[in-house]
C-alpha positions as CSV (number, residue, x, y, z in Angstrom):
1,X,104.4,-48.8,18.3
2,X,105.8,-48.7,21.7
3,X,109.7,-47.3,21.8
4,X,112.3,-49.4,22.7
5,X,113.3,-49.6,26.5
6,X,116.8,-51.3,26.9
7,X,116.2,-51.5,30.5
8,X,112.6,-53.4,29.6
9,X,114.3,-55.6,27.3
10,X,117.5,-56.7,29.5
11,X,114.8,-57.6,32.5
12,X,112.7,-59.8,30.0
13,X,116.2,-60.9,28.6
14,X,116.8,-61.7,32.9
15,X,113.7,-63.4,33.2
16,X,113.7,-66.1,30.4
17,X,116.9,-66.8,31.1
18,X,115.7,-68.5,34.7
19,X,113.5,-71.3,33.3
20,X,112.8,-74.4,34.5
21,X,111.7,-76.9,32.2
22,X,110.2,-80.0,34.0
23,X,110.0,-82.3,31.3
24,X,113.7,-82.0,30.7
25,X,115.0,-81.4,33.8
26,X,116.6,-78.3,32.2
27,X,117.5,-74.7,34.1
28,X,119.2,-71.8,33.1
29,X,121.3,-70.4,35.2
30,X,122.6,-66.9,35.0
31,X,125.9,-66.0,36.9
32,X,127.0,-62.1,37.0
33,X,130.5,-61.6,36.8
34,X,133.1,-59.7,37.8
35,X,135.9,-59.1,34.5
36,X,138.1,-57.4,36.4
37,X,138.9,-59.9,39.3
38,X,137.9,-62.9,37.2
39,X,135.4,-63.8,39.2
40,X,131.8,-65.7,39.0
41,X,130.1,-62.8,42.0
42,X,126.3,-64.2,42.0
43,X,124.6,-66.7,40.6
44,X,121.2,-67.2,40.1
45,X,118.6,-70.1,38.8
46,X,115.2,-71.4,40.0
47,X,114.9,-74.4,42.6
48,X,112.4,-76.9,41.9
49,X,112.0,-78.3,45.2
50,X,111.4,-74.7,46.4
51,X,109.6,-73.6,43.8
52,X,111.6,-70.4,43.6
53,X,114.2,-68.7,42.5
54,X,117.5,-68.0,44.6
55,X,120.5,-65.4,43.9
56,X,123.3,-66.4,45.9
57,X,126.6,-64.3,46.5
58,X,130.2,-66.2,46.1
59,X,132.5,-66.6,48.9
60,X,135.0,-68.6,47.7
61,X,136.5,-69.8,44.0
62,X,138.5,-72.7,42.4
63,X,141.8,-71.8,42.4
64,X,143.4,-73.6,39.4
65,X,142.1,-72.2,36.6
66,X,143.7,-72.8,32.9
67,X,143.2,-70.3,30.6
68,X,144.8,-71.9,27.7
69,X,142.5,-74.8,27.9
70,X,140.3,-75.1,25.2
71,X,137.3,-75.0,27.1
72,X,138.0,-72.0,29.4
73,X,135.1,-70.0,30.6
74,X,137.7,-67.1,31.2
75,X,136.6,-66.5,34.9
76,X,136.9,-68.5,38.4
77,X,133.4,-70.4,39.5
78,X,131.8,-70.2,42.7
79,X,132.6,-72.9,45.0
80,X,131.0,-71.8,47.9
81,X,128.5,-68.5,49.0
82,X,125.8,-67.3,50.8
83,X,122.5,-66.7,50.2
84,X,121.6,-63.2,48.4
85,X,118.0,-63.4,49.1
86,X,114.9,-65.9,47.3
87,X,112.4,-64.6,45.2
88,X,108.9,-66.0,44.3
89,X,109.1,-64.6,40.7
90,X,111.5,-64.8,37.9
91,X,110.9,-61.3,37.5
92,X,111.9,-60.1,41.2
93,X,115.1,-62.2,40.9
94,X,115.7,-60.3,37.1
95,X,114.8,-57.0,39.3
96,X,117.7,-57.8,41.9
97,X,120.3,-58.8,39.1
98,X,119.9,-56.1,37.0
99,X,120.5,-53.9,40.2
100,X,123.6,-56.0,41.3
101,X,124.9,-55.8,37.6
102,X,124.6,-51.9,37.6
103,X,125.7,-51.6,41.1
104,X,129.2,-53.4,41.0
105,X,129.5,-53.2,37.3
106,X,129.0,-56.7,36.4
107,X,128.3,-58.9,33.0
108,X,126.4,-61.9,32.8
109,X,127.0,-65.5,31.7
110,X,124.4,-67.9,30.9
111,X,124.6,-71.7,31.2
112,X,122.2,-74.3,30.7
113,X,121.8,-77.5,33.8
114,X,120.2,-80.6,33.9
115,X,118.7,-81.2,37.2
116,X,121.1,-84.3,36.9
117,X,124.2,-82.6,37.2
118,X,126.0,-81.8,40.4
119,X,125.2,-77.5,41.0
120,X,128.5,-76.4,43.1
């Protein structure tokens, strides 16, 4: 039996988390963040019409966040940013998060989109 590589595991945890499922029109999306600030940093998910998968960096944030609501995420979303960099696997895009995440000290947050819904 093979011994357990955490850094092995959180990659394969990075990689099914940006899946694309046609019949549903379903992708995860996986957004690093930073605690400290409050922040949504980079966000990452597959694109369809591309055919692959895109980290982008956040430049700017909502500004009127509740955090008594009940719904609160307990950070500020993207509203705008800049292309990171595009990546033909799932696996070269888990690669690059896991490097921003240990960089800048950053957690993850997983959400789940229909292609229907509008992606800020």
């Amino acid at each position: 039996m093979t011994a357990f590589n955490l850094e092995d595991f959180t990659r394969r945890l990075l990689t099914e988390t940006l899946f694309y499922d046609e019949e549903y029109g379903a992708l995860g999306n996986l957004s690093l963040i930073d605690q400290e600030a409050g922040q949504e940093r980079y966000v990452a998910s597959y694109l369809p019409e591309d055919g692959s998968f895109v980290i982008e960096e956040a430049t700017a944030w909502e500004t009127e966040i509740d955090a008594d609501e009940e719904d609160a995420i307990g950070y500020a979303l993207a509203v705008d940013s800049d292309e990171h960099g595009a990546y033909d696997t799932a696996e070269e895009a888990a690669d690059v998060l896991l490097a921003l995440a240990r960089e800048e000290g950053l957690l993850p947050s997983i959400t789940l989109l229909f292609e229907e819904d509008e992606v800020a």
